[in-house]
Residue, then its C-alpha position, 0 to 999 in steps of 0.5 A: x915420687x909424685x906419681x908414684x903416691x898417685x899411682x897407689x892412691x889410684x890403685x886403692x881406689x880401685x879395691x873391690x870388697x871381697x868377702x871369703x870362706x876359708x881353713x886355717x893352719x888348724x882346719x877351722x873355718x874361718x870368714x872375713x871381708x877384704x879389699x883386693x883389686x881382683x880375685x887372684x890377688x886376694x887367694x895369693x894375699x890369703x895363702x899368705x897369712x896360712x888361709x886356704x880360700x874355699x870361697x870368694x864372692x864380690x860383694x855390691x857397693x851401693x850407689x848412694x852408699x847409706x846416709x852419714x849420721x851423728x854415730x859415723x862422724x863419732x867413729x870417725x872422732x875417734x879413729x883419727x884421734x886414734x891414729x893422730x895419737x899413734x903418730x901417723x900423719x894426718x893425710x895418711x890419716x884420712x886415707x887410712x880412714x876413709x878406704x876402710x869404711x864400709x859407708x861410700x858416703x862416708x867415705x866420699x865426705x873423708x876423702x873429699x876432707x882429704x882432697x882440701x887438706x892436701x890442696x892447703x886448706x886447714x883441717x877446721x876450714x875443710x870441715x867447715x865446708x860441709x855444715x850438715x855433718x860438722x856443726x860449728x861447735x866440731x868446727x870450733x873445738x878443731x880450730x882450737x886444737x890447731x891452734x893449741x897443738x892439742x888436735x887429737x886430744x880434742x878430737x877425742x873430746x869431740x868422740x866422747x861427747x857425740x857418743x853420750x849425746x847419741x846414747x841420750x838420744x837413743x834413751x829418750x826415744x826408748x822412755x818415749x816408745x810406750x806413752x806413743x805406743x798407748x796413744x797409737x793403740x788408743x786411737x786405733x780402738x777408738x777408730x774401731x769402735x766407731x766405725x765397727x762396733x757403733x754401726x752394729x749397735x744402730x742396726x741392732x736399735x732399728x731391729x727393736x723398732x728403735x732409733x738410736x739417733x734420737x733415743x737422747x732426744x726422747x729421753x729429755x722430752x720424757x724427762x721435761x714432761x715428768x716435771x711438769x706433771x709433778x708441778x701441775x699435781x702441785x699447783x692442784x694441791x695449793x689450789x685444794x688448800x684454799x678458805x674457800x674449800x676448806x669444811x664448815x663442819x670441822x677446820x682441816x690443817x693445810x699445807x702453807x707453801x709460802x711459810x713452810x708451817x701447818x695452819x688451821x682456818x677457822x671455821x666460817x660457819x655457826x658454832 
């Protein structure tokens, strides 16, 4: 009995993905993927369900086989809650499982579930045993429907909240494209306009005879030397005020900085 459960676990193993083209009973063509041993196999297994195979490719496995990430895990939740719930055995579960997935890595860390679960280990402490794919909360809620006799119904909890979580994740990141697009865009016309377009306009100042280096410079030394001028015409017109020049002949009406009011000297000489 044994063997004989080893030699067909042996032989599914071995299953090469087949994909083929064919005709139905109706003359419509029709497409799919299967898993066969070889070639001849699968032309006989097709004949059987009424397709004529016009076509048949093996298709590469991969040897690093894609990467596992939170959305396979989620698929898997739900597949073995799915078949625990149908009433199917959970080692025939995992077989099950694991030879139908298209990913080798996936299917690499189901079969390996598999393997210690058929050796005695608990489903949670298998699990454990890979922490990058199974969190602790995963691990956690699968001991506790052990423990309670509910697996498959907090299994399907489990499928359930890594679905939302990954369709809150994949919002996130479609409400945060545009501000990191702006930004990109942004820096690359800033990266632009110094390399580019100032460069351009330096050449263009030093046609004029100009030097756009210094242009910032020569505009604060004009500056300052405007305001000096202006307070130099002003000390002159304080200094113009003064009693000593001011005419005998008729008093003259002067400015007075220090009150801000207008005043008339007297004049000085004989009435």
């Amino acid at each position: 009995m044994a063997q004989a459960a080893t030699s067909t676990l042996r032989s599914i193993k071995r299953d090469t993905p087949f994909a083929w083209e064919g005709k139905d009973k109706r003359g419509a063509r029709v497409k799919g993927k299967s898993l066969a041993p070889d070639e001849q196999t699968l032309r006989a297994e097709l004949r059987r369900q009424g397709v004529a195979p016009s076509r048949i490719r093996k298709q590469r496995q991969s040897r690093a086989g894609g990467r596992v990430n939170a959305g396979d895990v989620a698929i898997f939740s739900r597949q073995l809650a799915t078949m625990l719930a149908a009433g199917i055995p959970l080692v025939q579960s995992f077989e099950i499982v694991g030879n139908g997935h298209e990913k080798a890595a996936m299917q690499r860390l189901i079969l390996d579930v598999k393997a210690d679960v058929e050796g005695g280990t608990s489903l949670h402490e298998a699990l454990a045993k890979h922490p990058l794919y199974f969190d602790d909360l995963f691990v956690n809620l699968v001991e506790a429907g052990e423990h309670a006799g509910a697996l498959e119904s907090l299994l399907d909890k489990i499928a359930t909240y890594k679905e939302k979580t990954e369709a809150l994740k994949k919002k996130v990141k479609k409400a945060l494209f545009y501000p990191a697009a702006v930004l990109v865009v942004a820096v690359i016309v800033t990266v632009v306009l110094l390399l580019f377009v100032i460069p351009q306009f330096e050449s263009l100042y030093k046609g004029f005879g100009a030097d756009l280096r210094h242009s910032r410079r020569r505009s604060s030394t004009s500056h300052g030397s405007c305001s000096t001028t202006a307070f130099t015409s002003r000390s002159r017109s304080a200094l113009a005020c003064t009693p000593s020049s001011i005419s005998r002949s008729a008093p003259r009406p002067c400015a007075n900085y220090s009150t801000g009011r207008r005043s008339r000297f007297p004049s000085s000489g004989p009435s």
